[in-house]
C-alpha positions in Angstrom: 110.8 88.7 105.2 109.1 91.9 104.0 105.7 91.9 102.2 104.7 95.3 100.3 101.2 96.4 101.0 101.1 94.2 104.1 98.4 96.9 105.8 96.2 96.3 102.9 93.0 94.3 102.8 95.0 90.9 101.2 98.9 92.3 102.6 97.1 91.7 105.9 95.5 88.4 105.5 99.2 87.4 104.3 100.5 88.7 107.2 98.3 86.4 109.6 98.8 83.4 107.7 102.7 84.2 107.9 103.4 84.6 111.6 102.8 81.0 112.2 104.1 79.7 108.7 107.4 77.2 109.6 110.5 79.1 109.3 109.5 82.5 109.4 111.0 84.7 112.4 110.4 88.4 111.3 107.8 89.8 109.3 108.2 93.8 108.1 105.5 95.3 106.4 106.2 98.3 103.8 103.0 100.4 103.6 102.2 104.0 102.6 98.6 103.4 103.9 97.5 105.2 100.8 95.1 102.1 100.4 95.7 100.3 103.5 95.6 101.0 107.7 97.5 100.0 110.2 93.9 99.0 111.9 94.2 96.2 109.5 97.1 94.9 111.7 96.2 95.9 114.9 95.7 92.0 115.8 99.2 91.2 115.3 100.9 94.2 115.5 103.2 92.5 118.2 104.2 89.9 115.2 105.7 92.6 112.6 107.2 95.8 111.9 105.4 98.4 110.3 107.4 100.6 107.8 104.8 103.6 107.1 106.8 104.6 103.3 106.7 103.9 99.8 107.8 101.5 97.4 109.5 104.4 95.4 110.8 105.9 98.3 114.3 104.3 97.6 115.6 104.5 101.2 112.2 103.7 102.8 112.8 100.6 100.4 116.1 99.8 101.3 115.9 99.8 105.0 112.5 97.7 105.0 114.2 95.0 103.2 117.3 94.7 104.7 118.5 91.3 105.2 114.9 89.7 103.5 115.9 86.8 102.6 111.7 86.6 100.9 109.7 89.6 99.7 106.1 89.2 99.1 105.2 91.9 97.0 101.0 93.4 96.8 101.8 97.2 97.3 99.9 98.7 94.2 97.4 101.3 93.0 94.3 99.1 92.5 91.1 99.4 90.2 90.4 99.5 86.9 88.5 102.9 87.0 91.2 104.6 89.4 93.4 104.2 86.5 91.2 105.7 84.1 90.6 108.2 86.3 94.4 108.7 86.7 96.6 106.5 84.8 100.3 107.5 85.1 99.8 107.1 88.5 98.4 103.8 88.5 101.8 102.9 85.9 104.2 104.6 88.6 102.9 102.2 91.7 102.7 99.1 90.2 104.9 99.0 87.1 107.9 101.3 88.0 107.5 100.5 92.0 107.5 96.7 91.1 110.9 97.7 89.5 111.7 99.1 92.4 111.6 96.2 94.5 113.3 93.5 91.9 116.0 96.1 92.4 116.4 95.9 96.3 115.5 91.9 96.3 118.5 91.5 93.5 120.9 93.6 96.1 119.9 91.0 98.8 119.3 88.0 97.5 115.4 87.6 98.3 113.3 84.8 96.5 109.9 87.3 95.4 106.7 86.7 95.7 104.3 89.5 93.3 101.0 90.0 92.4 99.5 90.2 89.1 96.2 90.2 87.8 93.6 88.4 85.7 93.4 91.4 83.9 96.1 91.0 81.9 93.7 88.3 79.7 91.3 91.4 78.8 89.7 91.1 75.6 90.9 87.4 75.1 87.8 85.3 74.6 89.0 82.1 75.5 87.7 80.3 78.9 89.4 79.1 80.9 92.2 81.4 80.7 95.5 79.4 80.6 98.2 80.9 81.3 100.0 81.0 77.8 96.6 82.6 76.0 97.7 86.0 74.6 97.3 89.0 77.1 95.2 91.7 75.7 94.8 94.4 78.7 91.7 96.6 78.4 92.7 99.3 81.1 95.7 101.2 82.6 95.3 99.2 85.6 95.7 95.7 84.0 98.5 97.3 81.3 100.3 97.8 84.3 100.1 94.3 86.1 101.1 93.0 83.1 104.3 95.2 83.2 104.7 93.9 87.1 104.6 90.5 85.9 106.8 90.8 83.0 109.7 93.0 84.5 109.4 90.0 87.4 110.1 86.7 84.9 112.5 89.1 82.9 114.5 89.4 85.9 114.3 86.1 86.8 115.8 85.4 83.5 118.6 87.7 83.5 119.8 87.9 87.1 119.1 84.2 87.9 116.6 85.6 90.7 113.8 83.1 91.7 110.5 84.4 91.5 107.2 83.9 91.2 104.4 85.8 89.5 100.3 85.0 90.7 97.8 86.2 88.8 94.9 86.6 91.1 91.2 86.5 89.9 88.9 88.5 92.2 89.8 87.9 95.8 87.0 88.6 98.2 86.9 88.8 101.9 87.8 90.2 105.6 89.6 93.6 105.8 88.4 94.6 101.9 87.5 97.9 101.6 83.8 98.9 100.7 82.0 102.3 100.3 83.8 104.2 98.2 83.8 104.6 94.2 86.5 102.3 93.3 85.5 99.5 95.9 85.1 95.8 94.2 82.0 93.8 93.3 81.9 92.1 96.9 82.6 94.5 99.5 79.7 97.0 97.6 77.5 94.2 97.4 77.7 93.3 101.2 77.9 96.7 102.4 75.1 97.8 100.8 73.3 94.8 101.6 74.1 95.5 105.4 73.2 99.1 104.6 69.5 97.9 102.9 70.6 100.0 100.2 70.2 98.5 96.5 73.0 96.4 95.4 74.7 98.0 92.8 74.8 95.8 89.6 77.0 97.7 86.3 75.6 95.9 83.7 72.7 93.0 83.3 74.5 91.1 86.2 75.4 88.2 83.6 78.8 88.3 83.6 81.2 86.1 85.3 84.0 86.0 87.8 86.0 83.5 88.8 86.1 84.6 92.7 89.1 83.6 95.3 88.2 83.6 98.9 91.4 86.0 101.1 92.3 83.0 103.1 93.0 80.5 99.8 95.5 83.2 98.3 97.3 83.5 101.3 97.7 80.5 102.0 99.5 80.3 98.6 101.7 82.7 99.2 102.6 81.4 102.7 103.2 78.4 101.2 105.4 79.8 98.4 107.5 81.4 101.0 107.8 78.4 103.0 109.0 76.5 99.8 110.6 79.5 98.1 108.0 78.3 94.8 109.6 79.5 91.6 108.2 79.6 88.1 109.7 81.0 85.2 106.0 82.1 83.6 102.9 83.3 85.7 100.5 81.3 87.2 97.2 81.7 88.1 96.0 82.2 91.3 92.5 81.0 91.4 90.8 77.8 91.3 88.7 77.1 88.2 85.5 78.4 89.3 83.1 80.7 87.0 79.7 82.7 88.9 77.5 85.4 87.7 77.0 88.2 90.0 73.2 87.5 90.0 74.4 84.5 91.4 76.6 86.2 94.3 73.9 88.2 95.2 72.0 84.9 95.7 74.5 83.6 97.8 74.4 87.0 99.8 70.6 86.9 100.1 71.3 83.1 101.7 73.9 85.1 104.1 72.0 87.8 105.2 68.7 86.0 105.7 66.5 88.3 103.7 66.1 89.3 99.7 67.8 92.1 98.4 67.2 95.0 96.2 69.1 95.3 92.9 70.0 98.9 91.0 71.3 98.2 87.6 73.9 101.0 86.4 75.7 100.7 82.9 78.6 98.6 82.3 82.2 100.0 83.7 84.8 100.9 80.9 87.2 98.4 81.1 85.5 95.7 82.6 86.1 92.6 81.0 82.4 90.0 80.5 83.6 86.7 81.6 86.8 85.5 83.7 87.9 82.1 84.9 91.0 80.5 85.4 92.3 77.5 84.3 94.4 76.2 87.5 96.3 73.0 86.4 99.4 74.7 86.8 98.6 76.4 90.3 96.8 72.7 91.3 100.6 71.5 90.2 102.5 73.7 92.2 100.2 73.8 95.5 98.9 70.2 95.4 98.0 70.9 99.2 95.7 73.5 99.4 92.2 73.4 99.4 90.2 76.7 98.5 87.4 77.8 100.5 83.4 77.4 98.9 82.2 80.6 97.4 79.4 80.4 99.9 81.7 79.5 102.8 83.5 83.1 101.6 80.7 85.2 101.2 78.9 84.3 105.1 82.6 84.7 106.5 83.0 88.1 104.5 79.0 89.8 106.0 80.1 88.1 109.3 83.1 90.4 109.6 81.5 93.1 107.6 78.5 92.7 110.1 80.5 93.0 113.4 82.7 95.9 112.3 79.1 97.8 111.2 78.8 97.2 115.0 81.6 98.1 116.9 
């Protein structure tokens, strides 16, 4: 099987989970390390085969999914303000590159696995979000996942290809990235907190996420591969829950063992206030797995955070 991304911070998670999923014998990771490193593999290097290319590198494609009877695919140019910042590029990686692989995984025959994003919901005011709530995307970025999702089912639908489309709400965990402009809420937050710099809050710290710990959405996906899950629409990929960031940082302070400072900066363009998911249909679907606490999440995220600060 071939999973895009797979050297990134949740492509590598997947990986792990996948090496001893039932049924799986070769893993090959596509991975222009643009985002991700082949550090994030290093574990399991023996278990896969790294393809260093790009999704819109047509032959790189081809010859990393040759013979894949699945593809998972999370290669993409994340963050909302990187496409601000930039957005036909953020369009290119993950609306034409998502084309890209439908293409190769119609020539062989591969169930798919992609990743979309709670983003698509933007300004739609409804909570929970359910999965047939109108999409109203407030940035490049999430204009974009919405395109990956919908060139995906329309596929589906017109080459009788079985896919399925997650929409992830803030995953959090091992092997994210942290310290640079574009990194998310949780990785800045612990960093900085392992730093004893000020936590850096855009906004009044009010507004709410519903966040998924690494190890629940790959588990997901493995499971999806192992079962070759299909849906016709997308499906949410997140388990109900709704905390404020003031709260997080509560958690964190629990964590780390100590309080921690707090630097408010204004709100991000783009952002959206308040996100949860309604999971009926992923709870459906994946009537087995059981997600991992927000607090369990957040003390195995500064544990790892924590021992690579000192190796």
């Amino acid at each position: 099987m071939l999973v895009t991304g797979g050297a990134g911070f949740i492509g590598s998670n997947v990986c792990r989970r996948l090496i001893s999923a039932p049924g799986v014998d070769d893993i090959v990771v596509l991975d222009d390390l643009s985002t991700g490193s082949a550090d994030n593999l290093s574990e399991i290097d023996h278990a896969i085969r790294l393809h260093v290319g790009s999704i819109l590198d047509a032959s790189a494609l081809d010859e990393a999914a040759t013979n894949a009877a699945a593809i998972v695919h999370l290669a993409a140019r994340p963050s909302v303000p990187r496409s601000i910042a930039d957005p036909v590029a953020t369009h290119l990686a993950n609306a034409t590159g998502t084309v890209a692989v439908l293409e190769a995984a119609r020539r062989t025959g591969a169930h798919v696995v992609v990743a979309s994003s709670s983003s698509v919901y933007g300004a739609t005011p409804t909570l929970p979000k359910r999965e047939d709530l109108p999409t109203r995307p407030m940035s490049p970025y999430a204009a974009s996942k919405l395109a990956t999702e919908a060139y995906t089912n329309a596929y589906a639908h017109s080459f009788g290809m079985a896919t399925l489309a997650l929409r992830f709400f803030n995953v959090f965990g091992p092997r994210q990235p942290a310290g640079h402009a574009y990194a998310a809420v949780v990785p800045a937050f612990v960093d900085a907190a392992l730093a004893g710099r000020p936590l850096p809050i855009e906004g009044d710290g009010r507004q709410t996420r519903d966040f998924t710990f690494v190890d629940s959405v790959a588990a997901v996906i493995a499971d999806a591969v192992v079962r070759r899950v299909a849906d016709p629409e997308p499906v949410n990929l997140a388990f109900g829950t709704r905390t404020d960031l003031l709260t997080v940082i509560d958690l964190l302070e629990a964590a780390v063992g100590h309080p921690l400072e707090r630097e408010h900066r204004p709100s991000r363009v783009g952002d959206v206030r308040d996100s949860q998911a309604d999971s009926a249909r992923l709870r459906a679907l994946f009537p087995d797995i059981v997600p991992t606490p927000l607090e369990d999440g957040l003390a195995a995220t500064v544990a790892w955070m924590r021992d690579l600060r000192q190796a």
